[in-house]
N, C-alpha and C positions, 0 to 999 in steps of 0.2 A: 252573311250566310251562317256562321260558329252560332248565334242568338237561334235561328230557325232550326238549326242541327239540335243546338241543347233541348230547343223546346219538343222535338219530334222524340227525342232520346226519352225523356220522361212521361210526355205526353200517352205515346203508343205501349207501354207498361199501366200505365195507367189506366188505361180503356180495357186491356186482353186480360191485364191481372186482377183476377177473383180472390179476394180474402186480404187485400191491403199490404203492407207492406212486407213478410213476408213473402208472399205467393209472388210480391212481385219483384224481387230481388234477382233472379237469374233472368228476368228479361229485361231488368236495368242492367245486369252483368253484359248480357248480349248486345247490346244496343253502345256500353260504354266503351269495353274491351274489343267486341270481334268487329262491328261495326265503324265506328269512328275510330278504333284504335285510340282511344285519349288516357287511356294507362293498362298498364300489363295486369294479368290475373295476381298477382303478389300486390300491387299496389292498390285493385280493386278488394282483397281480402283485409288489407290494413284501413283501408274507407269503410268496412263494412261493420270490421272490428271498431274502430272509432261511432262509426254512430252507433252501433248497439252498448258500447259505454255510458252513452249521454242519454238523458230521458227526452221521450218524447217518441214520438213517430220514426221508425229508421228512413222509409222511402224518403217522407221529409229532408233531410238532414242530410242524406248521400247527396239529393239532387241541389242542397245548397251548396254544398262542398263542391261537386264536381264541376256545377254552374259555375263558381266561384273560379276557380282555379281554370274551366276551359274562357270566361269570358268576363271575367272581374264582375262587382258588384251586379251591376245589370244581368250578367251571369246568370249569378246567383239567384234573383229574383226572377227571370226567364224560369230556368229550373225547377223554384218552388212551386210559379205558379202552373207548371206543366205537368206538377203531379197532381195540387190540388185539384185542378179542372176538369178533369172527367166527373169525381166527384159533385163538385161547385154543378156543374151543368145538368146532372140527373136530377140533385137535389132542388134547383128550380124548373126542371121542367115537370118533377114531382108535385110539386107546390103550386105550381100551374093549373095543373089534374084536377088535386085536391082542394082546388080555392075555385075550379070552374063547378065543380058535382058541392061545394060546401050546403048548400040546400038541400043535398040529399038522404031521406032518413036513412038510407046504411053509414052515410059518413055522419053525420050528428049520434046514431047511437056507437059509432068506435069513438067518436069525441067525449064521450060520456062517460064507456067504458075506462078510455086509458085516462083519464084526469085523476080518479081517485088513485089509480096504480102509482100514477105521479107524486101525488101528494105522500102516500104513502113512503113513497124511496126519496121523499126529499124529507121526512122527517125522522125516518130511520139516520140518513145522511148526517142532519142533524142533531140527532139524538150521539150518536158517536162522537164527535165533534165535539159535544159538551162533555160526554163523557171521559176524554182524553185529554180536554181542560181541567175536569176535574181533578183528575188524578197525576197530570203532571205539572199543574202548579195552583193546586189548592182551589180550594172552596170560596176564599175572599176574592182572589183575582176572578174568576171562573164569574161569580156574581156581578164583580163591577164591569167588564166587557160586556154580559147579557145586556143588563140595568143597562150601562150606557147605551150600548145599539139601541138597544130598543127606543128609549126615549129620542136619540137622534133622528130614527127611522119612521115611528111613531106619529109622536108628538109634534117635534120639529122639520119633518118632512127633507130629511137632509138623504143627500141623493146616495144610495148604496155603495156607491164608487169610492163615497169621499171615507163612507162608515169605514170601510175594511180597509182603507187606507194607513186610518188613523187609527184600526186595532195594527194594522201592523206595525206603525211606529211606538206604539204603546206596550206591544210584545216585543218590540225591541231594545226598546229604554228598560223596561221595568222587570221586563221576562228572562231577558237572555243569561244562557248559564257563564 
């Protein structure tokens, strides 16, 4: 019953809460403290505090914590996915929508529209990235990361997975201050 409890605790914030983690903190407060009673208001302000310390998502992070602690690992994982899911669930029945009308000239001309806006913000994205290579560790390194991805990516069809893997041990051996 504690797995069904956590999953209903996160779940139900999840669906009623508009604007993501935020907006949906005082109906996980509700659900955790007045409802199940599984920690006092002092103890739900130090979990809250804790996760707005850490990066990432707060709803996240509380419902793994609390998971955790009302119901050990599996808990935890109840939890996460009790927040994710309301999400998870619009965004393929969105996709659903969008993949049944994909024939459709309104959805091929937004296809159209937002690809270049895409492109755009992934070379701006880009462009910064290189720009912050540049200047915090030079012009020689900044070249032979590009130079090598690319040829990796390229040339030798080596899967992007392995590319950024292998900048990251290579900004680690070579880079690190």
């Amino acid at each position: 019953m504690t797995y069904w409890e956590i999953f209903l605790a996160f779940f139900i914030p999840g669906i009623v809460g508009y604007g993501g983690g935020p907006a949906t903190i005082p109906l996980i407060e509700y659900e955790v403290v007045h409802r199940y009673d599984w920690m006092t208001v002092e103890e739900f302000g130090e979990v809250l505090a804790l996760g707005n310390a850490l990066p990432g998502p707060i709803a996240t992070k509380m419902a793994g914590y609390i998971g955790f602690v009302e119901g050990g690992i599996l808990g935890a994982a109840v939890g996460l996915f009790a927040t994710i899911a309301p999400s998870l669930i619009l965004m393929i029945a969105l996709l659903g929508i969008l993949y049944k009308f994909k024939d459709s000239p309104k959805v091929k001309l937004l296809s159209m529209i937002v690809r270049p806006t895409i492109a755009v913000l992934l070379g701006i994205m880009a462009f910064r990235f290189f720009e912050t290579s540049y200047f915090d560790n030079g012009i020689v390194q900044t070249v032979i990361l590009v130079g090598v991805s690319f040829l990796l990516l390229e040339k030798w069809k080596v899967h992007p997975a392995f590319v950024i893997l292998g900048s990251l041990v290579y900004g680690a051996l070579f880079l690190a201050p």
